[in-house]
N, C-alpha and C positions, 0 to 999 in steps of 0.2 A: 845554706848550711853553715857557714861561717859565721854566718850572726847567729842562730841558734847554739853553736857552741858558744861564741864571744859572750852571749847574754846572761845563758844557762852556766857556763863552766863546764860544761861535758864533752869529752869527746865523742863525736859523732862517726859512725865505721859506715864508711862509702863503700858501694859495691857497682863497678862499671861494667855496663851488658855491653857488647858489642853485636852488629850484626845486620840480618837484613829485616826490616821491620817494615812492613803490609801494613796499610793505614787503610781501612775499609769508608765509602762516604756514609757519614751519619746520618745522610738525609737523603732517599730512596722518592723518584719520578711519585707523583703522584697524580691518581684518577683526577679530571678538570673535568666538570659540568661545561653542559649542551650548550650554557651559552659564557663562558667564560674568557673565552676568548675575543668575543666582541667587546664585555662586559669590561672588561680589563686592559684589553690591546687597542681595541680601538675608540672608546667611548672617553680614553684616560692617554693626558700623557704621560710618559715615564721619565723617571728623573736618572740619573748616574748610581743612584744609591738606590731606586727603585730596580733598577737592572740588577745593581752588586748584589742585594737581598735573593732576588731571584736566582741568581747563579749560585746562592752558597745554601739555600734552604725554599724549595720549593711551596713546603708545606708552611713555611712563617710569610711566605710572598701571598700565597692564598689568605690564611688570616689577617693580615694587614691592609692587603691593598683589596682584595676581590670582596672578603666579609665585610673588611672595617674595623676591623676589633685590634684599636691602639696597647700596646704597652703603657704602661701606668708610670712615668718617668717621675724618677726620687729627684728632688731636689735636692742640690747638693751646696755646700759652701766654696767646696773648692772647683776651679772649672776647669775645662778638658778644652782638645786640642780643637776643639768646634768651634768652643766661646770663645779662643783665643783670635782666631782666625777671623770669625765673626768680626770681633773689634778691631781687627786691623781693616778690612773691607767696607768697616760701618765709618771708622775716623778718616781714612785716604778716600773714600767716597767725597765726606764730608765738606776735607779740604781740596779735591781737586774741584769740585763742582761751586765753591766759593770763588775760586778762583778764576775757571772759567767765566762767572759771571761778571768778573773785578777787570777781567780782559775783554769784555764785550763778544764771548765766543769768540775771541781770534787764537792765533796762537800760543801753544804756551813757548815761554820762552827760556834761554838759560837765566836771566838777571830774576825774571819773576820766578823761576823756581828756587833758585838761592836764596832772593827776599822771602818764600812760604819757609823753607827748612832751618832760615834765621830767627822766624816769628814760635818762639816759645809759648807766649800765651796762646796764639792761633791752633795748634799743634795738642798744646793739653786740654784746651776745649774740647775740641775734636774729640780726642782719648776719654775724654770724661762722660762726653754724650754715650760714645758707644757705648763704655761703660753700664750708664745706667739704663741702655734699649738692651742690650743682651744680657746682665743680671742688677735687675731693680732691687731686688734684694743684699745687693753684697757688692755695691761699686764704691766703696771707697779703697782710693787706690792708694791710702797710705798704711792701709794695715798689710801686713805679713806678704802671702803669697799675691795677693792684688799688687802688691807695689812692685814686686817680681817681673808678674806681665803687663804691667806699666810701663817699666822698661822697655822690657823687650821689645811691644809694639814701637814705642818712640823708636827703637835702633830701627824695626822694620821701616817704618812710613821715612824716616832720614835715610835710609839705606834707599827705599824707591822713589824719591826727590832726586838724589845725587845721581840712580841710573837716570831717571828719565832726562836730566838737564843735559847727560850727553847726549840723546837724542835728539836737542832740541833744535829745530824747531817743529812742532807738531801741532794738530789743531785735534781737542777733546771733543769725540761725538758723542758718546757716551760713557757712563762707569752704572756696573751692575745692571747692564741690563738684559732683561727675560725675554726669554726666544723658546719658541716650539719650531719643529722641522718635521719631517718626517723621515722616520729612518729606517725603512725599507718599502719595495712599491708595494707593499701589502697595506699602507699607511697606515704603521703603527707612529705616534707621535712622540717624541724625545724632547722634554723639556729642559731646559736649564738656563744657567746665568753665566753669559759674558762678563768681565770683570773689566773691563775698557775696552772701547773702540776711539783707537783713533783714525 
């Protein structure tokens, strides 16, 4: 409201309700076909966000995952807290797994992880790659809001160099990798991604 008046010049007359306010769910159990349950629970793994879908709208979990029928996703210039994520997971991938390879799989250590968070060129590679796998269209990181989350990710990936050297010494089994489980003896299958093992 304060920018509407700021922009406009008007005052704006506020009226505050207080009380107890009943929030009814927007989205009501819905009928599941004879085989949907196989179709869906068991034939499929489920992801974190496939669950979260499910517990906030039953009827958008049927269309999605049972039908098939995607949303039509707008491409956008500017990118959300996904792509952001993405690129940090795609560049500290990028560089631990260099790494590990430069130490012959042994351990990583504190000198070699100082030496990674000292190497500036090594570090914006990284950042540029992912850049350009999670928006091909819009990775140059010296315009506007790109050069934003440029940053940031750099503060992230030197922020988890600097933790991980206190832990050092550690030996890297994996980064990102993909696991199904089962996650209840009904064995419905739960899929997702570990982000390291060490």
């Amino acid at each position: 409201l304060k920018q509407l008046e700021y922009i406009y010049g008007k005052k704006i007359t506020k009226i505050v309700s207080s009380g107890n306010v009943k929030i009814e769910p927007t989205c009501k159990e819905m009928p599941k076909p004879a085989d949907w349950c196989d179709t869906v629970l068991h034939k499929r793994a489920l992801s974190a966000s496939a669950i979260n879908e499910y517990m906030r709208c039953q009827w958008q979990f049927h269309i999605d995952r049972y039908l098939g029928v995607k949303e039509s996703v707008e491409s956008s210039d500017i990118m959300n807290a996904s792509d952001i994520g993405s690129i940090f997971h795609i560049a500290i991938q990028t560089l631990y797994t260099e790494l590990k390879r430069e130490l012959h799989n042994g351990p990583f250590t504190k000198d070699a992880l100082n030496e990674l968070s000292n190497n500036q060129l090594k570090i914006d590679k990284a950042i540029s790659g992912a850049f350009s796998q999670v928006c091909p269209k819009n990775d140059n990181k010296d315009e506007g809001f790109n050069s934003l989350v440029y940053a940031l990710v750099k503060k992230y990936i030197k922020n988890t160099i600097s933790y991980d050297s206190l832990q050092t010494p550690f030996v890297l089994d994996a980064c990102e990798h993909k696991c199904n489980a089962p996650l209840t003896d009904k064995q419905i299958m739960f899929t997702g991604s570990i982000d390291r093992i060490d």
